[in-house]
C-alpha positions as CSV (number, residue, x, y, z in Angstrom):
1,X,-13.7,-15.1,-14.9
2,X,-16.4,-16.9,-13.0
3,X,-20.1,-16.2,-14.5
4,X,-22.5,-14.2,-12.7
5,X,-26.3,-13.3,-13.9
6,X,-29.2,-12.7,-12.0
7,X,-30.6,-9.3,-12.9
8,X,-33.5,-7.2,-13.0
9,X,-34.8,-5.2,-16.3
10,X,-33.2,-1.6,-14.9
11,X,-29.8,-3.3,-15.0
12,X,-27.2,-3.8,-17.5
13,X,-24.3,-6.2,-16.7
14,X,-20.3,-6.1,-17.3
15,X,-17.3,-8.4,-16.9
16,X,-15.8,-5.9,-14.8
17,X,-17.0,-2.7,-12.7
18,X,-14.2,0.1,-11.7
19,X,-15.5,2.5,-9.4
20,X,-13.3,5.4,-9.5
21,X,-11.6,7.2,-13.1
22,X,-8.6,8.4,-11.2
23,X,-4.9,6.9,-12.4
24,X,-5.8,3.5,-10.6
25,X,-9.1,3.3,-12.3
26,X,-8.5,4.4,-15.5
27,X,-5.5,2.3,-16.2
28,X,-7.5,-0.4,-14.7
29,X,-10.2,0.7,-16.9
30,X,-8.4,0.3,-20.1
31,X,-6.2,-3.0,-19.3
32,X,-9.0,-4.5,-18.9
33,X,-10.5,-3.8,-22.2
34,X,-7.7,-4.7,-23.9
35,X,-8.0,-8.1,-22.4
36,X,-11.6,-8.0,-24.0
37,X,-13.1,-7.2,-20.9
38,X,-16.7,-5.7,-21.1
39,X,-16.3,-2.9,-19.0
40,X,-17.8,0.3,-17.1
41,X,-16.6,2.7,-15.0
42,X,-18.7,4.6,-12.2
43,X,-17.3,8.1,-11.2
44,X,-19.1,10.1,-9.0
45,X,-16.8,13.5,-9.8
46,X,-14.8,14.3,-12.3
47,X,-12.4,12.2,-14.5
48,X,-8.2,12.1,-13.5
49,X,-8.9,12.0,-10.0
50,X,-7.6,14.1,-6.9
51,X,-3.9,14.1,-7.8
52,X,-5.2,16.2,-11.2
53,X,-7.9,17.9,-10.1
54,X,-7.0,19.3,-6.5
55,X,-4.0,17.9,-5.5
56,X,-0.8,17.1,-7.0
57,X,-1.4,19.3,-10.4
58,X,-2.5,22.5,-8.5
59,X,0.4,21.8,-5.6
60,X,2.7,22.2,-8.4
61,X,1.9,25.2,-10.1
62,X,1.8,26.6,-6.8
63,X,5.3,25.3,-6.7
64,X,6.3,27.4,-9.9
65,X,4.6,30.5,-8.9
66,X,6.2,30.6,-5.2
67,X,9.7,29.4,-7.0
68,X,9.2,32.7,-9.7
69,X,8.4,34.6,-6.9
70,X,12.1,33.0,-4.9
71,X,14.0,33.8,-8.0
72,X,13.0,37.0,-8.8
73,X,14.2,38.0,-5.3
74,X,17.8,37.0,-6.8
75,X,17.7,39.1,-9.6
76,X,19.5,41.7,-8.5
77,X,22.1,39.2,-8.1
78,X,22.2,38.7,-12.4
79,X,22.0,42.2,-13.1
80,X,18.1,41.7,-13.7
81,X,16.4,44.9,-12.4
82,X,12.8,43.5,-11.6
83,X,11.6,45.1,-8.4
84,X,10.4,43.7,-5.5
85,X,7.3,40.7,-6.7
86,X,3.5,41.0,-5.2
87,X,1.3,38.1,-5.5
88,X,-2.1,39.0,-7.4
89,X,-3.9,35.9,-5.4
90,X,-6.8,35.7,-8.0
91,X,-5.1,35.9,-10.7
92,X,-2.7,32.9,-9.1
93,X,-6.0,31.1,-8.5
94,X,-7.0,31.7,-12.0
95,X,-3.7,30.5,-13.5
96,X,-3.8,27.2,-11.5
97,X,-7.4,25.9,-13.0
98,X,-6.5,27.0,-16.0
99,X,-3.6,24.7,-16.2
100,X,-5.0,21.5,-13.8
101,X,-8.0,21.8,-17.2
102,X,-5.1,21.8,-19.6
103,X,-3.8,18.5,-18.3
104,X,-7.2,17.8,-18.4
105,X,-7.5,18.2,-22.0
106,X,-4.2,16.2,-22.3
107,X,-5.4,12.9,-20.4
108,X,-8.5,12.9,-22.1
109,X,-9.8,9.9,-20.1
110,X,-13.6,9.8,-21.2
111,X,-12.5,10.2,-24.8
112,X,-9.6,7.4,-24.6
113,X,-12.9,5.0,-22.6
114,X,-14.9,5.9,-25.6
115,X,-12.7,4.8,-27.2
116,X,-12.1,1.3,-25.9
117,X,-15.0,0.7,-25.8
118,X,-15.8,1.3,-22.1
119,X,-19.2,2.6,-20.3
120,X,-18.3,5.9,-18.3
121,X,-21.3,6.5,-16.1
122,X,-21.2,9.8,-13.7
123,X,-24.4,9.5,-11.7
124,X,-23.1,10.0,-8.2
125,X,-21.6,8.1,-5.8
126,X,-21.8,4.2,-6.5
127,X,-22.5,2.1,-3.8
128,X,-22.6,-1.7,-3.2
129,X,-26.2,-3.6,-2.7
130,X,-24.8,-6.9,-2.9
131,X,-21.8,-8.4,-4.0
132,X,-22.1,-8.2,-7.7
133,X,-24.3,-4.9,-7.8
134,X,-23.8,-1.2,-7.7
135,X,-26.7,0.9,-7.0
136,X,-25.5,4.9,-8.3
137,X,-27.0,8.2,-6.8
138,X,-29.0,8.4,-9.7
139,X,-30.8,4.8,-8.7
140,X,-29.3,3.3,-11.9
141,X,-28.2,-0.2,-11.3
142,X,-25.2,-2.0,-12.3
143,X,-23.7,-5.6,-12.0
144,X,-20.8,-6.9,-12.6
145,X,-18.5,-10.5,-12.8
146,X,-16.0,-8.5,-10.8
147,X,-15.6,-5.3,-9.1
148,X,-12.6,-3.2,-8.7
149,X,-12.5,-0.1,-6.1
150,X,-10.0,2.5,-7.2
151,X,-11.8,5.4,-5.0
152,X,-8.6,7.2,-4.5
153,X,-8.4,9.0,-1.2
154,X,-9.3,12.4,0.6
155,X,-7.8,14.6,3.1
156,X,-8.4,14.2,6.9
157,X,-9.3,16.6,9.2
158,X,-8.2,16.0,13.3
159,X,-11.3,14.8,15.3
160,X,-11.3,18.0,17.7
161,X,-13.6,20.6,18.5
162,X,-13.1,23.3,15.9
163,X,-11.9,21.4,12.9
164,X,-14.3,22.6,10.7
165,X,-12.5,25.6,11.2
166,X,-9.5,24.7,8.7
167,X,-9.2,24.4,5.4
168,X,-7.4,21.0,4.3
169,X,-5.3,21.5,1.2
170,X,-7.4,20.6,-1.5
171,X,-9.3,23.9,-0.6
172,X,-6.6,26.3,-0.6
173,X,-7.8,27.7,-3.9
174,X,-11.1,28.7,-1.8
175,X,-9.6,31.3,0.1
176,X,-10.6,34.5,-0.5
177,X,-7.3,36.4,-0.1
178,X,-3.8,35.1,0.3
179,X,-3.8,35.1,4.4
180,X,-1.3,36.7,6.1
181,X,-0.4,34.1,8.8
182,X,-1.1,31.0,8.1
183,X,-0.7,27.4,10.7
184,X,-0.1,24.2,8.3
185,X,-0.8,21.2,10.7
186,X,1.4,18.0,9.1
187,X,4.4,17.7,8.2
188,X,4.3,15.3,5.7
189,X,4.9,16.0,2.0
190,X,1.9,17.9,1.3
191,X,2.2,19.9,4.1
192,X,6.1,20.7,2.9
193,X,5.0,21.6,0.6
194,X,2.1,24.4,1.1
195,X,4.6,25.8,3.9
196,X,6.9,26.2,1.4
197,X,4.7,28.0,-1.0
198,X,2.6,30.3,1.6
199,X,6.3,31.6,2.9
200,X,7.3,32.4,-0.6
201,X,4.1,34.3,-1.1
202,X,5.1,36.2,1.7
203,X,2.8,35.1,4.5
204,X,3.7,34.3,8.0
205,X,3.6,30.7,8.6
206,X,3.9,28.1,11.5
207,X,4.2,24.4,11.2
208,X,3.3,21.8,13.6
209,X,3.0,18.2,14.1
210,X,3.3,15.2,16.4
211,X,6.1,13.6,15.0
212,X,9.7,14.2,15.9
213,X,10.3,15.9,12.6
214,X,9.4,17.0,9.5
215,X,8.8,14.2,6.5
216,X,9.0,11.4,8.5
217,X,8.8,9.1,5.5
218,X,12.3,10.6,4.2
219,X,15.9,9.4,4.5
220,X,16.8,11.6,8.1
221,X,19.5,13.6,6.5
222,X,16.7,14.7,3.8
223,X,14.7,15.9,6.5
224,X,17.0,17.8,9.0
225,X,17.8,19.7,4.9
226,X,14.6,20.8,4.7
227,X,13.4,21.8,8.3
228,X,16.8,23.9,8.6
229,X,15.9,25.2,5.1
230,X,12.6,26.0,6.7
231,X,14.2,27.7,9.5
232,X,16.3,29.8,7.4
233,X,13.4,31.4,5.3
234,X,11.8,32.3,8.7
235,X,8.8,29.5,9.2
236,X,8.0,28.9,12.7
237,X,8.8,25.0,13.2
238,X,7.3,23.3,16.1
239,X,8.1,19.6,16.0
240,X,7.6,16.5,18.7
241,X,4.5,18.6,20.0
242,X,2.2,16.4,22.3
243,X,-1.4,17.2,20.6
244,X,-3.3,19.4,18.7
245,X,-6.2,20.4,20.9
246,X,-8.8,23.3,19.8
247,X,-9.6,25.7,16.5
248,X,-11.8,28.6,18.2
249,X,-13.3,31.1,15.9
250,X,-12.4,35.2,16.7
251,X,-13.1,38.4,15.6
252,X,-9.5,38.3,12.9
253,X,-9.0,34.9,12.4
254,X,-8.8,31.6,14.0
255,X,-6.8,30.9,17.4
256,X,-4.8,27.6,17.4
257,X,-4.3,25.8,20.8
258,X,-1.7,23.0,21.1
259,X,-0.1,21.1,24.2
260,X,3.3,20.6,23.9
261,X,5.7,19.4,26.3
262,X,3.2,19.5,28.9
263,X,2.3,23.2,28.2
264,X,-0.8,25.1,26.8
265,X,-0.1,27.3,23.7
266,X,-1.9,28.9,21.4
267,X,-1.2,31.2,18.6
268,X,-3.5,33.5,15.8
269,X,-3.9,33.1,12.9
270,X,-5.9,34.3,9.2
271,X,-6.0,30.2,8.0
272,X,-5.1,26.8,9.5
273,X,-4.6,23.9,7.2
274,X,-5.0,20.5,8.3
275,X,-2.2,18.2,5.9
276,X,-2.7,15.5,8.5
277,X,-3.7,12.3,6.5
278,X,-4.9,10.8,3.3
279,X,-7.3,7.7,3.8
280,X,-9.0,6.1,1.5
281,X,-11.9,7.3,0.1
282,X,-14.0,4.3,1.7
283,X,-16.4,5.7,4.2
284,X,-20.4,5.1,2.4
285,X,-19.5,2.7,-0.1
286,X,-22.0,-0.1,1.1
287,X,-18.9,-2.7,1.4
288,X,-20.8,-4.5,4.2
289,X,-23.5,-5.3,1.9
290,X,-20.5,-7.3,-0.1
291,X,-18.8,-8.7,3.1
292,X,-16.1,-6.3,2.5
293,X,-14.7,-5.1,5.9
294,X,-12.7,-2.0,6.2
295,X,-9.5,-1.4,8.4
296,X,-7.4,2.0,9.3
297,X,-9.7,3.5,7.0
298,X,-8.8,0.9,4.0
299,X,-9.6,-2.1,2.6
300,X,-7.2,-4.9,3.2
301,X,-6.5,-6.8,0.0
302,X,-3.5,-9.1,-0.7
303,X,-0.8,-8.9,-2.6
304,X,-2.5,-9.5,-5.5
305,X,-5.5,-6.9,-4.7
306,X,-8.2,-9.4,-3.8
307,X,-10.1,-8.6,-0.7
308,X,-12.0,-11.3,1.3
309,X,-14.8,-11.3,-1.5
310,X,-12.6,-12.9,-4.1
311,X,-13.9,-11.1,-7.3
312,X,-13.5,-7.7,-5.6
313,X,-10.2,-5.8,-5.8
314,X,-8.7,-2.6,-4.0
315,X,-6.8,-0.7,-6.2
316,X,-4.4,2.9,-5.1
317,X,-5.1,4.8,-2.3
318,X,-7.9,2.4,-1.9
319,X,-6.0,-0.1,-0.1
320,X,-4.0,2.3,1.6
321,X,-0.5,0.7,0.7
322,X,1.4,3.5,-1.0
323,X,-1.0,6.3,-2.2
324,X,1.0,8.1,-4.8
325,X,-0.4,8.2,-8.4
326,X,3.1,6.0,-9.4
327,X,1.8,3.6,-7.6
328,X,-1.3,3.3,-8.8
329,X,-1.2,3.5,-12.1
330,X,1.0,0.3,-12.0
331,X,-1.8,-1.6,-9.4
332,X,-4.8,-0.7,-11.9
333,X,-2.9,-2.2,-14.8
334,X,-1.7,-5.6,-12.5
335,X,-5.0,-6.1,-11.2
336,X,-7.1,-5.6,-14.6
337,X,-5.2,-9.0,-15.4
338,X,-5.6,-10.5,-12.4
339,X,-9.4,-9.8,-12.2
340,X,-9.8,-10.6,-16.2
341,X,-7.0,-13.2,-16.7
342,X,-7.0,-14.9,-13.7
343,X,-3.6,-13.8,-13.1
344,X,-1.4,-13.3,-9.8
345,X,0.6,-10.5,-11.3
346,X,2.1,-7.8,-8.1
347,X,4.0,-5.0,-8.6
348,X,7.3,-4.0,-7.7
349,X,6.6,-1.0,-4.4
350,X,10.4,-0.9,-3.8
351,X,11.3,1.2,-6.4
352,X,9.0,4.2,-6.0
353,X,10.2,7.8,-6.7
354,X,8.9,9.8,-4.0
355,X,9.4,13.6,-3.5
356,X,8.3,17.3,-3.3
357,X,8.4,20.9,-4.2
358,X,10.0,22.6,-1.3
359,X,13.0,24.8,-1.2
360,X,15.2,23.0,-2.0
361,X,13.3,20.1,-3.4
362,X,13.8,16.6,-2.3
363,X,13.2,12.9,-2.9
364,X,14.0,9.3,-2.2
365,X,13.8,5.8,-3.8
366,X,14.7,2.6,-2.3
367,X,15.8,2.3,1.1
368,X,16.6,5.3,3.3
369,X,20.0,5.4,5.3
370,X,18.8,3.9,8.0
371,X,16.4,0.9,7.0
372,X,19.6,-0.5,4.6
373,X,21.8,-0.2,7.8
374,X,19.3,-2.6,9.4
375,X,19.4,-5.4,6.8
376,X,22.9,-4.7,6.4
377,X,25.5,-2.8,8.3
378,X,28.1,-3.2,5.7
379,X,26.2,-1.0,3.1
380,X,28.3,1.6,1.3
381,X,26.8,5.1,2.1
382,X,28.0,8.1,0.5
383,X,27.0,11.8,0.5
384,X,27.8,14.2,-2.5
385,X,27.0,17.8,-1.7
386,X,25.7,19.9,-4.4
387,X,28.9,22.2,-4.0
388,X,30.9,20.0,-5.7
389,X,28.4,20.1,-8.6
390,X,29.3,22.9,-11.6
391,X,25.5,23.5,-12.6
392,X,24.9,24.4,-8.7
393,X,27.1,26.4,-8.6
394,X,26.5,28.5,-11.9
395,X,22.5,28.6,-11.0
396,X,23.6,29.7,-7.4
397,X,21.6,26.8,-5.9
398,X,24.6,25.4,-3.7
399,X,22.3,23.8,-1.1
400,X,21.9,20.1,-0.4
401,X,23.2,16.7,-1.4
402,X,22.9,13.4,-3.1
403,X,23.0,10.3,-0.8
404,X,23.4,7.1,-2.7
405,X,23.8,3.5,-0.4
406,X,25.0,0.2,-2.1
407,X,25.5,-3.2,-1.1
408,X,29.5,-3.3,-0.7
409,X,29.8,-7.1,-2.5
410,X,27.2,-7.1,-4.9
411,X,27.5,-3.0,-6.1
412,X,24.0,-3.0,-6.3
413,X,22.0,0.3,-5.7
414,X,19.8,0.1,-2.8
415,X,18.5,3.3,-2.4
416,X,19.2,6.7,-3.6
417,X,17.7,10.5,-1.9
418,X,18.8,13.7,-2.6
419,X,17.6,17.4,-1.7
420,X,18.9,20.6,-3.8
421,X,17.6,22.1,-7.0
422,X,16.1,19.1,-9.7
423,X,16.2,16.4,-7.2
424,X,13.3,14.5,-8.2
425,X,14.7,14.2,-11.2
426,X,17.8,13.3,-10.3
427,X,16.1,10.4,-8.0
428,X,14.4,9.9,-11.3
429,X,17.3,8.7,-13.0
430,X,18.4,6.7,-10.2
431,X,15.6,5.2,-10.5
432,X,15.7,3.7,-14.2
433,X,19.2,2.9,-13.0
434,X,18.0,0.5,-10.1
435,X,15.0,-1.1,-12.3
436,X,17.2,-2.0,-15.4
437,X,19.7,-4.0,-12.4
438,X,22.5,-1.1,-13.2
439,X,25.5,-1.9,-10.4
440,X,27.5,0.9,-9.1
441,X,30.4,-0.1,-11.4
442,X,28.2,0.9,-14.5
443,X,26.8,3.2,-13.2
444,X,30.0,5.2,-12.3
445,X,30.9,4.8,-16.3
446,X,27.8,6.5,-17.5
447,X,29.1,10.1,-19.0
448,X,26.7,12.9,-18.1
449,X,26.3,15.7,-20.2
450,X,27.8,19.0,-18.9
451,X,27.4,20.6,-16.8
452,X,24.3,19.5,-15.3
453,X,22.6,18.8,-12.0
454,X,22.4,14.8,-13.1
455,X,25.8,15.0,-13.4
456,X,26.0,14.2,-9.6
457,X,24.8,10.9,-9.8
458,X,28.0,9.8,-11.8
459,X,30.0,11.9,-8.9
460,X,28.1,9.8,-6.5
461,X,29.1,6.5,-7.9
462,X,32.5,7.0,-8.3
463,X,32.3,7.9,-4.3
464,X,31.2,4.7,-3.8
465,X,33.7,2.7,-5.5
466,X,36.4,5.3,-3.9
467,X,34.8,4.2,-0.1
468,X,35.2,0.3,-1.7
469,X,38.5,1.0,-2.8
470,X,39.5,2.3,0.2
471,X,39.3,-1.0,2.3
């Protein structure tokens, strides 16, 4: 690690300097301690990040109370006499910080730096004044040999008159009452998501967005699952629109105006939520003072996470590859050793598990459908529909499918998605699959305890050596 002193009496000086104690930075944090890395960490908020403290953890016990909700609608069904269920907002709201502070309590990052050894400094919002030094809120200075931003990210709202209108989605727990209609802008994961849980509390909802359809990022047969899912419990799906145009304030509400297919329309309603982006939490950090440029609202770093400066690194959402807490965690660890050891270590983005909380869930690892059919048009693809499955059918949660895609000589897995009840842990197991090199073959031998909804993965790879065998 290259040397680096020149400093005045106010500051104190560290091998290495992570901005940011969410999952990038705190594993970055640690790694490098281990390596014996004298280190602080500079967090303007609080410790865990947004994925703990407003997004991910909150999303999903959102997710539990709007499935409780969904299921007791189906009691009847059991013989289960519960009456029809009302949402007590507040005392939702209440239940949600209670648990996001017990996972809180579980990560325990301050302790665990204490720990190591490590200097955790929340004095505002650190900024750069040169290259090597951090000036904090509070106007306490701090250098370092090496620098790594793990800022994390924040939501986006669309640069048109009225935005300030909307609530993005890590406010939703400011609203004051659960709103009767509500307009989710995005239809992206997150946004799924929330239109998933505001119809299962009952409210009136719209979704909009640019692109042709909902969850872009998703295998295609994922996606037409879910938006006919969302058409079935009654949500107002407006896909492909042109633009988003206006929020104007009105006596009950807020009225939405949108152009789509060369028409004017507008609609009421008590909230809009804007789900429509996630960049990195970049904007004020005084990177030009370091020669750090920033680009689509991210730093550009190499595969290794240097930027242009050499000794400073974007970490997660920072670099705006794949901003997913997954992801991040394994970046702060691979680039600790890169910044302490001199290393050139990367990490593997292939084989991410990505999904979310709708109804039914879904997820994806590895290619979808239609990117393997690109790089090879002999893959094996085979669909197994949750119908076949015994646990579906006992749970009476019949909807959706696994889709698993293999290369037809080698039997290697190349990507797996599936939407129905437990599918992100199904992809989950998939996944472990496809990281320990597990072909198809193997995979079809594996005996899955009964019954249960992983069972389908075995169902699936039998399917594919059926479609080989059938040649």
């Amino acid at each position: 690690m290259a040397e680096f002193r020149d400093l005045s009496a106010s500051e104190k000086h560290y091998d290495v300097a992570v901005i940011g104690a969410g999952p990038a930075g705190t594993a970055a944090a640690l790694r490098a301690a281990e390596l014996g890395a004298k280190v602080v960490v500079l967090e303007a908020g609080r410790t865990g990040g947004t994925c703990v403290n407003t997004g991910c953890v909150p999303t999903r016990v959102l997710a539990k109370t709007a499935r409780l909700i969904r299921e007791s609608r189906h009691a009847d069904d059991y013989g289960v006499r519960a009456g029809a269920p009302v949402i007590d907002w507040p005392t939702t709201v209440a239940r949600v910080h209670e648990r996001v502070e017990r996972v809180r309590s579980i990560k325990r990052e301050a302790e665990r730096f204490d720990a190591a050894g490590i200097d955790l400094i929340q004095e505002g919002r650190a900024r750069f004044a040169d290259e090597h030094t951090l000036v904090l809120d509070s106007g306490r200075r701090v250098s370092a040999d090496t620098v790594l931003v793990c800022v994390g990210g924040h939501s986006r709202r669309l640069p048109i008159p009225g935005a300030e209108l909307a609530t993005v989605p890590e406010d939703v727990l400011s609203l004051p009452a659960l709103p009767r209609r509500v307009a989710v802008i995005g239809a992206g994961n997150t946004g799924a998501q929330l239109v998933t849980v505001f119809s299962s509390f009952g409210s009136e909802v719209t979704l909009l967005d640019v692109a042709p359809r909902v969850l872009m990022a998703a295998d295609a047969a994922i996606a037409e699952t879910v938006a006919a899912s969302f058409s079935d419990q009654g949500i107002d799906v407006h896909t492909g629109i042109e633009t988003v145009t206006r929020l104007e304030s009105i006596d009950d509400g807020i009225r939405l105006h949108w152009r789509d297919a060369g028409e004017e329309r507008s609609a009421e309603f008590d909230t809009v939520i804007m789900a429509t982006g996630w960049p990195a939490d970049v904007e004020d950090l005084g990177l030009e003072l370091a020669g750090v440029e920033i680009e689509r609202s991210a730093i550009p770093a190499d595969r290794y996470f240097r930027t242009v400066v050499p000794h400073i690194f974007a970490v997660g959402d920072a670099n705006g590859r794949d901003m997913l807490v997954q992801a991040a965690q394994f970046e702060g660890e691979a680039a600790a050793e890169n910044a302490v050891l001199g290393a050139n270590r990367r990490t593997p983005h292939h084989l991410l598990p990505a999904g979310g909380f709708t109804d039914p869930d879904y997820a994806g690892v590895g290619l979808t459908e239609e990117q393997a059919r690109e790089r090879d048009t002999d893959c094996v693809v085979v669909s197994v529909p949750y119908a076949s499955l015994e646990r579906a059918v006992i749970d009476d949660r019949e909807t959706g499918f696994v889709k698993l895609i293999a290369d037809r000589r080698r039997e290697l897995i190349l990507g797996a998605h599936a939407v129905g009840e437990n599918a992100i842990e199904v992809i989950q197991s998939v996944t472990t699959a496809m990281a320990a090199g597990v072909d198809v073959s193997t995979l079809a031998g594996v005996r899955f305890a009964y019954p249960t909804y992983s069972a389908i993965i075995g169902l699936a790879a039998r399917a594919v050596l059926a479609d080989r065998g059938s040649e």
